[in-house]
N, CA, C and O of each residue as an XYZ file, in Angstrom:
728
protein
N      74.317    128.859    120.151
C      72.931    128.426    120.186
C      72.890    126.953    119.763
O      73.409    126.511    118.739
N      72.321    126.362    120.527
C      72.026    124.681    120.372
C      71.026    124.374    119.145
O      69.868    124.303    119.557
N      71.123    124.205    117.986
C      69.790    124.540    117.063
C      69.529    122.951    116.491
O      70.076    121.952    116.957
N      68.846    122.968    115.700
C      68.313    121.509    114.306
C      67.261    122.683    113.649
O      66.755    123.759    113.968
N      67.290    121.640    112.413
C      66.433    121.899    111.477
C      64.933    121.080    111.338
O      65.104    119.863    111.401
N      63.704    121.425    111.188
C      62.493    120.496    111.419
C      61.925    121.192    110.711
O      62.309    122.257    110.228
N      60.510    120.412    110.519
C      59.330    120.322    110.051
C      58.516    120.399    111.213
O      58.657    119.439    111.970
N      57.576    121.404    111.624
C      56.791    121.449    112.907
C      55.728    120.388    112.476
O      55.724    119.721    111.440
N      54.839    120.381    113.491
C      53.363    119.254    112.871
C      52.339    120.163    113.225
O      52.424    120.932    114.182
N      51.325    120.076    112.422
C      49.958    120.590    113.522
C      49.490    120.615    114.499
O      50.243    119.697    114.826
N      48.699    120.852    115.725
C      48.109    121.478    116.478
C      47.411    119.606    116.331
O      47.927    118.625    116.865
N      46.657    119.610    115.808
C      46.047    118.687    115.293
C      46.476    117.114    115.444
O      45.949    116.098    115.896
N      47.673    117.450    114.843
C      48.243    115.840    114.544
C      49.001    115.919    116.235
O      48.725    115.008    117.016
N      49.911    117.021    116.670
C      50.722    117.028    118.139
C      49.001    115.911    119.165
O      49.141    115.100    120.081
N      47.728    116.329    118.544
C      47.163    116.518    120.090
C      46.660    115.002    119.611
O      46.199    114.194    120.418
N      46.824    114.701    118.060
C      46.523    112.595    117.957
C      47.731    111.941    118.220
O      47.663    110.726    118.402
N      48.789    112.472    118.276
C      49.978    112.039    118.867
C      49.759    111.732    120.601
O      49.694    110.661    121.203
N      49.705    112.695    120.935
C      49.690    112.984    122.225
C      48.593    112.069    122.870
O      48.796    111.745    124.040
N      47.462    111.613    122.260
C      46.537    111.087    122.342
C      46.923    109.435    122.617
O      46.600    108.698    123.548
N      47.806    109.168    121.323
C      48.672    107.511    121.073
C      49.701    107.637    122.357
O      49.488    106.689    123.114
N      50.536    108.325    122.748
C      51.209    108.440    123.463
C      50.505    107.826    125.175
O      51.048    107.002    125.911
N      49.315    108.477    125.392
C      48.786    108.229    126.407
C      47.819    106.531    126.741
O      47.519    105.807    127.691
N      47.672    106.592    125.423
C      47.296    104.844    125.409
C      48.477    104.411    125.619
O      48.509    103.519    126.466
N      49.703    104.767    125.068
C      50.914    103.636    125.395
C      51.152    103.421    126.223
O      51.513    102.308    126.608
N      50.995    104.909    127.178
C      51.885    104.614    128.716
C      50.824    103.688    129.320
O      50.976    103.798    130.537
N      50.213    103.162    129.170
C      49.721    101.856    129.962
C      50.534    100.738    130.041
O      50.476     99.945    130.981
N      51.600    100.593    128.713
C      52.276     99.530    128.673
C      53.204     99.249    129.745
O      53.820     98.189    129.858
N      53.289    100.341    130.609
C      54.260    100.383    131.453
C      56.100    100.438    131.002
O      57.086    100.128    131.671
N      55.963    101.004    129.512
C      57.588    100.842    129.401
C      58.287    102.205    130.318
O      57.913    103.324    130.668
N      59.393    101.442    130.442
C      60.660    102.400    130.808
C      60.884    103.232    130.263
O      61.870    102.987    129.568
N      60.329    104.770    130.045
C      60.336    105.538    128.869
C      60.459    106.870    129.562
O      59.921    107.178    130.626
N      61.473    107.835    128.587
C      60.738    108.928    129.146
C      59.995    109.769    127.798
O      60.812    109.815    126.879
N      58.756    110.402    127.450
C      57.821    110.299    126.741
C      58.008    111.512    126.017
O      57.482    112.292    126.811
N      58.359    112.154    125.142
C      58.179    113.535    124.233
C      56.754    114.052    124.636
O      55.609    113.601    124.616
N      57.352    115.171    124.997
C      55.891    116.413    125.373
C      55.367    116.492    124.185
O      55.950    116.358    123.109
N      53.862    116.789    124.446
C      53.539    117.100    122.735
C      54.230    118.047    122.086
O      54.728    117.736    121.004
N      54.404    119.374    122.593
C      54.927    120.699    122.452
C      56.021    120.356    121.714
O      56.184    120.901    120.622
N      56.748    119.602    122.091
C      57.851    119.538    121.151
C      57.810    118.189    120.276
O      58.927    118.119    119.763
N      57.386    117.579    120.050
C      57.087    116.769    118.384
C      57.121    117.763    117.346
O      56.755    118.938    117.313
N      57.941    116.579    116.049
C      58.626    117.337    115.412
C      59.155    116.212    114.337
O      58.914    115.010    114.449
N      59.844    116.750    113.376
C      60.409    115.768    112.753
C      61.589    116.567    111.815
O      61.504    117.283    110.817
N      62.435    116.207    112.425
C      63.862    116.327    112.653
C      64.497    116.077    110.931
O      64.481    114.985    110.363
N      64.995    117.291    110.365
C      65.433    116.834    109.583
C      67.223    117.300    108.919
O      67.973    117.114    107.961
N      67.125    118.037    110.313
C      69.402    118.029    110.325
C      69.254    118.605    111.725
O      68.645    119.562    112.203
N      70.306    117.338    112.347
C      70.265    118.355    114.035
C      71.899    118.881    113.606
O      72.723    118.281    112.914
N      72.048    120.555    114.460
C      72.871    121.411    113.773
C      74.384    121.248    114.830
O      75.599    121.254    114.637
N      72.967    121.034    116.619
C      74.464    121.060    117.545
C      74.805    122.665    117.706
O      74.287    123.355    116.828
N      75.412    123.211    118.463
C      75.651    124.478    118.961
C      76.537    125.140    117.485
O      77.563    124.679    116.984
N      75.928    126.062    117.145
C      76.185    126.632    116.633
C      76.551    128.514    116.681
O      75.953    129.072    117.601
N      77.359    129.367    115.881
C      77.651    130.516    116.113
C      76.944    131.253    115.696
O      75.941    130.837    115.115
N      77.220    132.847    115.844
C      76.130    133.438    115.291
C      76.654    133.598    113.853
O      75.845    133.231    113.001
N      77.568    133.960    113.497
C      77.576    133.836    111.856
C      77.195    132.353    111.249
O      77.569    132.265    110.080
N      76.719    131.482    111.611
C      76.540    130.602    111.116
C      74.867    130.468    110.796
O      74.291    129.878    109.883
N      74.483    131.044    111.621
C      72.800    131.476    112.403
C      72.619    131.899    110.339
O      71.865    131.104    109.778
N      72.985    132.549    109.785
C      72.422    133.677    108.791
C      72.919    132.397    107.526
O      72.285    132.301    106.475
N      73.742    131.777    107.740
C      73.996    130.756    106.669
C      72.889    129.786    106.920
O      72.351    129.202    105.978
N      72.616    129.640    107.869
C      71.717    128.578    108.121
C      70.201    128.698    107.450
O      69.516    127.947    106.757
N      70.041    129.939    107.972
C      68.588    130.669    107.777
C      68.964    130.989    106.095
O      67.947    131.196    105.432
N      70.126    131.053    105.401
C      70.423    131.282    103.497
C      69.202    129.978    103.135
O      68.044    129.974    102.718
N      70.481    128.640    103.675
C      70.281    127.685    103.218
C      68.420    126.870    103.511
O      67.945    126.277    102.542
N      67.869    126.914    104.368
C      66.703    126.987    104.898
C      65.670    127.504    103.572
O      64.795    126.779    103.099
N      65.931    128.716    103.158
C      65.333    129.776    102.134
C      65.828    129.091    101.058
O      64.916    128.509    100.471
N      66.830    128.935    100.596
C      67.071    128.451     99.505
C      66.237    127.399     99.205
O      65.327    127.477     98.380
N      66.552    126.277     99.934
C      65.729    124.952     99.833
C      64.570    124.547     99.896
O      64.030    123.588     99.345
N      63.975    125.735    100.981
C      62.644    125.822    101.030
C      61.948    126.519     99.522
O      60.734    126.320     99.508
N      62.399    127.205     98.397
C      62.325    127.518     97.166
C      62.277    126.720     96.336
O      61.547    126.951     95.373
N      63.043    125.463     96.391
C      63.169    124.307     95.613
C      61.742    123.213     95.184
O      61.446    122.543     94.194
N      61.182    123.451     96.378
C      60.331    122.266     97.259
C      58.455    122.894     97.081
O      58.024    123.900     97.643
N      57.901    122.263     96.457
C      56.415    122.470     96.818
C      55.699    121.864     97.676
O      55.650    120.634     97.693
N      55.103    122.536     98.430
C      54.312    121.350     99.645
C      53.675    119.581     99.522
O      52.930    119.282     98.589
N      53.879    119.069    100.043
C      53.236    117.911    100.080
C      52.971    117.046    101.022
O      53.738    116.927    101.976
N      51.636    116.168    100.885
C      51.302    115.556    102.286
C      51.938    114.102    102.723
O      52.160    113.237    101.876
N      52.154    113.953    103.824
C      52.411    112.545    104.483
C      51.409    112.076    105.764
O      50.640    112.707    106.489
N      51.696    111.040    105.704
C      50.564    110.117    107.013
C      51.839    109.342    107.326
O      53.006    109.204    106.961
N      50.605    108.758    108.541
C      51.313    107.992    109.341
C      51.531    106.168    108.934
O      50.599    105.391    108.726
N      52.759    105.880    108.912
C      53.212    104.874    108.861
C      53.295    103.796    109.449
O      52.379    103.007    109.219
N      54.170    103.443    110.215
C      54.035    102.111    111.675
C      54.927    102.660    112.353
O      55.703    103.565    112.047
N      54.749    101.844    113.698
C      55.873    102.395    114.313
C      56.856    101.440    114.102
O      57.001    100.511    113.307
N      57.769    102.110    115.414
C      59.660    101.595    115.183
C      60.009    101.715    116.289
O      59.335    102.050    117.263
N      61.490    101.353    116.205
C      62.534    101.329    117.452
C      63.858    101.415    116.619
O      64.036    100.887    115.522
N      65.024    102.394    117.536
C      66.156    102.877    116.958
C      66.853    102.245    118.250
O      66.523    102.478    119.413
N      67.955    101.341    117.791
C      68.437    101.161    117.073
C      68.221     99.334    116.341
O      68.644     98.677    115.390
N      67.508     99.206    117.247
C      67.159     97.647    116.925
C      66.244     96.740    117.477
O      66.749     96.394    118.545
N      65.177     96.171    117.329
C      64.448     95.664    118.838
C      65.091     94.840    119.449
O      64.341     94.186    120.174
N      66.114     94.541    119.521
C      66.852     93.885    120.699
C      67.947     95.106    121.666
O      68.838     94.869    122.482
N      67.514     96.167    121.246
C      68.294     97.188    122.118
C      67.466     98.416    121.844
O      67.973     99.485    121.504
N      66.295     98.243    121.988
C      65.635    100.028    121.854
C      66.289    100.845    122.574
O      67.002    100.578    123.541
N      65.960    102.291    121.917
C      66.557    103.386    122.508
C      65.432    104.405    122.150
O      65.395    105.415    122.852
N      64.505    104.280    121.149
C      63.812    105.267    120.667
C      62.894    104.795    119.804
O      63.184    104.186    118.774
N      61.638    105.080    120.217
C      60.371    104.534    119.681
C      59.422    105.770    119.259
O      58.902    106.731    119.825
N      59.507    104.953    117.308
C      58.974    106.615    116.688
C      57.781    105.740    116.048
O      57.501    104.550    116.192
N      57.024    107.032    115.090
C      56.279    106.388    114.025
C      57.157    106.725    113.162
O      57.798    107.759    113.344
N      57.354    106.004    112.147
C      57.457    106.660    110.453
C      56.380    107.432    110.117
O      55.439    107.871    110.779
N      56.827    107.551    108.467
C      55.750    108.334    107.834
C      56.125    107.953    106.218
O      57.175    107.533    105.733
N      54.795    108.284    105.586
C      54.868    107.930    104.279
C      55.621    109.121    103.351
O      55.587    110.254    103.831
N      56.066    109.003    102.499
C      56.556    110.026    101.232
C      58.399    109.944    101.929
O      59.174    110.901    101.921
N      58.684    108.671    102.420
C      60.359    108.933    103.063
C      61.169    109.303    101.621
O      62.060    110.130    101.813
N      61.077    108.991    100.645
C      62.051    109.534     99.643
C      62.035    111.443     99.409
O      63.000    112.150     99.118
N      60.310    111.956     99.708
C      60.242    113.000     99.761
C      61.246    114.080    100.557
O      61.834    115.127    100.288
N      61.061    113.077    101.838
C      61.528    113.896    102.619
C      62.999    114.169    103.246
O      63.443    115.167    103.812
N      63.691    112.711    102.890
C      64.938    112.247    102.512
C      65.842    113.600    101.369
O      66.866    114.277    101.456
N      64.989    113.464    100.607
C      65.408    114.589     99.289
C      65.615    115.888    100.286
O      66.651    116.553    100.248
N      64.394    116.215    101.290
C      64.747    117.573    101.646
C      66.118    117.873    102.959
O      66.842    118.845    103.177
N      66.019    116.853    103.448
C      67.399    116.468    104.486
C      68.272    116.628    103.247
O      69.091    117.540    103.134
N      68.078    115.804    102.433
C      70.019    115.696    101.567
C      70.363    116.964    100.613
O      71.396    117.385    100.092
N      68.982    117.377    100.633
C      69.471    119.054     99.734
C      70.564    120.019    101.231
O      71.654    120.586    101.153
N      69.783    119.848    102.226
C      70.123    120.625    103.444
C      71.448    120.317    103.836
O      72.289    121.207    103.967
N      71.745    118.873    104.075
C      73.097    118.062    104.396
C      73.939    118.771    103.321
O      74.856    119.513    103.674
N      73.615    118.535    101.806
C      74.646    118.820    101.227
C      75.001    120.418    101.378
O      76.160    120.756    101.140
N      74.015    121.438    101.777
C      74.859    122.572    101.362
C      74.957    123.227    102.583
O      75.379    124.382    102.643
N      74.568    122.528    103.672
C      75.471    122.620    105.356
C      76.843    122.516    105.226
O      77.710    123.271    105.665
N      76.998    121.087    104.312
C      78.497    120.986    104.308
C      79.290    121.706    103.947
O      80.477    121.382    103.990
N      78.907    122.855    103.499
C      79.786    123.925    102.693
C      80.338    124.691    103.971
O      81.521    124.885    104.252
N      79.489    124.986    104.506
C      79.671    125.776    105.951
C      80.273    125.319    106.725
O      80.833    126.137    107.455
N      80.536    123.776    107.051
C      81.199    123.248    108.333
C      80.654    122.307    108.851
O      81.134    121.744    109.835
N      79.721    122.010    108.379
C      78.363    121.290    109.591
C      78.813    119.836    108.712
O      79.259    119.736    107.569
N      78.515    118.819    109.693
C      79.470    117.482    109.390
C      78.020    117.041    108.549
O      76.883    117.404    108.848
N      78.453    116.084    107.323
C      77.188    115.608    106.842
C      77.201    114.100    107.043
O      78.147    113.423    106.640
N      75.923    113.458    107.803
C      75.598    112.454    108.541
C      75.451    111.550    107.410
O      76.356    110.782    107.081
N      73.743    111.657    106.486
C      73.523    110.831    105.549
C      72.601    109.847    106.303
O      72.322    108.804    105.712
N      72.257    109.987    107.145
C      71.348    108.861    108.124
C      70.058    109.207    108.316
O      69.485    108.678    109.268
N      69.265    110.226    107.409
C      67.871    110.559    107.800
C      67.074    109.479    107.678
O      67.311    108.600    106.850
N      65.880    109.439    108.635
C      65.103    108.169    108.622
C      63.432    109.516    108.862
O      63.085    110.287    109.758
N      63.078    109.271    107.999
C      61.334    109.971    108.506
C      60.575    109.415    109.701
O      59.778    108.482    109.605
N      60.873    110.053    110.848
C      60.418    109.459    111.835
C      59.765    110.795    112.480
O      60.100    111.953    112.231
N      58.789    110.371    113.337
C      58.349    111.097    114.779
C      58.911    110.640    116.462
O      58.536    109.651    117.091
N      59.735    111.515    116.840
C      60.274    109.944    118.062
C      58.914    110.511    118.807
O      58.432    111.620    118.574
N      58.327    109.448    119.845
C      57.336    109.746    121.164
C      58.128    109.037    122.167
O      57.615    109.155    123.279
N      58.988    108.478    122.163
C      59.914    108.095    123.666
C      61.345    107.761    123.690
O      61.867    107.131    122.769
N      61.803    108.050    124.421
C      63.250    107.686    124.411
C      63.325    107.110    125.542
O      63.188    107.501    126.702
N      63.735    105.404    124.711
C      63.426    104.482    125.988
C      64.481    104.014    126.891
O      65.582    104.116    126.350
N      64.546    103.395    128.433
C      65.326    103.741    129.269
C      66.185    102.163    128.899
O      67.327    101.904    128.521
N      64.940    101.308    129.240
C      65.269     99.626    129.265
C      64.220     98.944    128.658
O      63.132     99.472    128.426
N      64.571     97.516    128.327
C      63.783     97.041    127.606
C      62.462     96.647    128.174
O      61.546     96.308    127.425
N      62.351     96.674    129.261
C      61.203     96.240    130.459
C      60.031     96.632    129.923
O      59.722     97.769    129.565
N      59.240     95.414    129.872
C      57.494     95.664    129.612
C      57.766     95.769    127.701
O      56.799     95.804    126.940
N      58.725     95.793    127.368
C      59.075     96.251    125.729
C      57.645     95.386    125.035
O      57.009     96.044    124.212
N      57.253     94.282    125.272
C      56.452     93.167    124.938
C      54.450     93.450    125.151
O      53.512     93.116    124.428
N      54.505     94.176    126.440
C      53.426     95.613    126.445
C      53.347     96.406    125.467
O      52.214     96.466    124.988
N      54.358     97.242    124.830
C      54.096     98.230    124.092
C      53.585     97.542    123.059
O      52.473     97.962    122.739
N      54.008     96.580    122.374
C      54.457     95.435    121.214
C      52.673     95.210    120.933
O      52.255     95.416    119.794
N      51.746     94.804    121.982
C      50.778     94.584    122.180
C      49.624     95.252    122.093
O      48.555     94.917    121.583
N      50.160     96.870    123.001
C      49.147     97.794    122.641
C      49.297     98.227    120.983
O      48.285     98.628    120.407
N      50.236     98.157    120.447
C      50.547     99.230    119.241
C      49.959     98.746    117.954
O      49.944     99.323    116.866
N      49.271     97.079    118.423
C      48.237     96.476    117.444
C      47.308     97.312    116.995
O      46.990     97.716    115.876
N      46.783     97.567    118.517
C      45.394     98.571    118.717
C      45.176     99.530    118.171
O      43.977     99.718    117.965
N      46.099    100.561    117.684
C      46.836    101.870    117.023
C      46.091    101.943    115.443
O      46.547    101.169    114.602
N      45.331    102.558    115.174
C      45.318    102.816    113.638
C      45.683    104.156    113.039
O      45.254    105.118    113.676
N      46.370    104.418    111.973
C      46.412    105.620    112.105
C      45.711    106.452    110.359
O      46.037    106.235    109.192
N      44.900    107.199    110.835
C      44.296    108.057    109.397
C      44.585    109.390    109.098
O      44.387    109.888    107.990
N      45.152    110.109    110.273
C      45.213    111.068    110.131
C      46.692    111.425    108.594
O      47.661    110.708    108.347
N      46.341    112.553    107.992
C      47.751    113.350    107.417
C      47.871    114.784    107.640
O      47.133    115.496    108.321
N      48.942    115.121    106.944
C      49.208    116.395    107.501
C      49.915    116.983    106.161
O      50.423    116.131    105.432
N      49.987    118.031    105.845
C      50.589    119.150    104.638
C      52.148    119.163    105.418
O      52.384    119.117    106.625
N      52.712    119.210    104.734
C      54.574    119.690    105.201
C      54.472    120.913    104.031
O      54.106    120.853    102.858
N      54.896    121.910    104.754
C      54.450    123.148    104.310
C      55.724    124.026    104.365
O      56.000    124.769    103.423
N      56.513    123.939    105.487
C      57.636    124.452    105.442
C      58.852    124.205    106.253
O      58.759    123.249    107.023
N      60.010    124.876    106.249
C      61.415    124.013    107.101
C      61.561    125.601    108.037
O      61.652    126.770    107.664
N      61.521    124.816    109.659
C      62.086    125.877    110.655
C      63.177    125.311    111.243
O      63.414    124.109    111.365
N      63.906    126.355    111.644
C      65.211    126.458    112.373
C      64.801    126.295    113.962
O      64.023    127.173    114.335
N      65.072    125.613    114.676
C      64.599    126.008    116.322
C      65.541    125.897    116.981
O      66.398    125.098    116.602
N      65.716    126.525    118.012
C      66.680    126.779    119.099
C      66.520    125.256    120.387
O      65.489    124.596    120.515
N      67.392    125.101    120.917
C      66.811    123.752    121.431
C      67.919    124.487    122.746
O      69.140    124.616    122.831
N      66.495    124.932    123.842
C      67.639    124.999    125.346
C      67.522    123.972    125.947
O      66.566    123.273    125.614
N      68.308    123.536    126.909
C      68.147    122.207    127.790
C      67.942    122.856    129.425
O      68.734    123.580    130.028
N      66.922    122.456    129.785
C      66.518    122.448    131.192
C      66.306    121.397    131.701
O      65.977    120.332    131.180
N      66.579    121.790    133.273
C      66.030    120.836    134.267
C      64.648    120.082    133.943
O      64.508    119.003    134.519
N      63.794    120.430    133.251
C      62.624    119.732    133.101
C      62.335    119.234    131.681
O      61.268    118.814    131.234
N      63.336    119.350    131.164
C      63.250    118.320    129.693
C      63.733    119.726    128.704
O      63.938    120.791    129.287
N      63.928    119.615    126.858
C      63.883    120.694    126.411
C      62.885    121.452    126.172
O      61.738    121.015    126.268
N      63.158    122.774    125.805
C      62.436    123.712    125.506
C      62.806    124.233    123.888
O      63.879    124.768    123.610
N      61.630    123.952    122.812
C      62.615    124.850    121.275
C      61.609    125.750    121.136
O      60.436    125.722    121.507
N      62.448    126.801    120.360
C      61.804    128.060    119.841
C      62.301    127.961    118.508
O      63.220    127.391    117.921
N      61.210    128.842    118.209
C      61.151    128.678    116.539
C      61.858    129.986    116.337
O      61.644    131.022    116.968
N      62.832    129.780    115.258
C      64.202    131.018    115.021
C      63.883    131.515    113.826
O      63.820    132.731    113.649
N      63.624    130.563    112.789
C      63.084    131.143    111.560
C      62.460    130.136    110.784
O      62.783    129.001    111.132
N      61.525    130.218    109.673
C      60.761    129.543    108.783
C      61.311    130.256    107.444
O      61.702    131.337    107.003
N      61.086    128.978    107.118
C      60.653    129.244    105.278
C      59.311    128.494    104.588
O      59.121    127.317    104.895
N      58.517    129.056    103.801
C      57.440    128.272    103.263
C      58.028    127.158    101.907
O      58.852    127.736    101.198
N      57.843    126.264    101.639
C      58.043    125.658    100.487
C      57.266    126.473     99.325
O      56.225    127.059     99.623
N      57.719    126.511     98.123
C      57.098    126.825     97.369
C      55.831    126.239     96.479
O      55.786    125.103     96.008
N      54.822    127.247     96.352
C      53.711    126.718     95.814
C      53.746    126.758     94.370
O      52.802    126.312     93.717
């Protein structure tokens, strides 16, 4: 099973996302654009994994999610990975990154017990495009003045999702949750 670990978003925040997303594509970049459906914020991608690994995963998930009491973040500015002289991926941040940093490096560290390689590179991001070429890059640059952002959102708990790859972009399912503790 192809899996990662995330933080889903609301209903809410997917459809003000989805909303920014559609002002952008005016800019005309070279992009191809994250469905709302799947926004997300990524906080260990796992890579194909086995099924005995499936139940360590879902330990560690529970465990960590025990550690952790809910708390809120907003939206930040946006970005580009890996550099603006070579985009590849244009996210927002978000506020509380040490928060959420903490919950990646609890996860990283006790993945590593299991096998799972530990990266150390979490960045609190939302991606909305994964960009092709730099073309029109100076459009986006322009609209993203326009952009304010107020909305926040509760991070409430860590799911496991399955990530299939199709002909028409991915598809994730949610495998298991844990609530943070209150």
């Amino acid at each position: 099973m192809r899996a990662f670990i995330a933080i889903d978003l609301p209903i809410s925040i997917k459809n003000k996302i989805s909303r920014i997303q559609s002002h952008l594509k005016i800019s005309d970049i070279s992009a191809k654009w994250v469905k709302p459906e799947n926004i997300h914020l990524t906080l260990k991608f796992l890579g194909n994994i086995k099924e005995p690994q499936i139940g360590q995963v879902k330990d560690t998930i529970r465990e960590t999610a025990s550690l952790l009491k809910p708390f809120e973040v907003s939206f930040n500015n946006f970005g580009v990975f890996p550099n603006p002289k070579k985009p590849k991926v244009f996210f927002i941040s978000l506020t509380e990154e040490n928060a959420l940093k903490k919950i990646a490096d609890i996860l990283e560290n006790k993945l590593e017990k299991f096998g799972f390689k530990k990266e150390n590179r979490f960045k609190a991001h939302i991606t909305l495009a994964r960009i092709k070429n730099a073309t029109n890059i100076i459009n986006l640059v322009k609209e993203i003045t326009n952009i304010s952002f107020i909305k926040s959102f509760a991070i409430q708990e860590i799911i496991l999702f399955r990530s299939t790859l199709t002909q028409l972009g991915p598809t994730y399912e949610k495998v298991f949750r844990s609530n943070l503790t209150d």
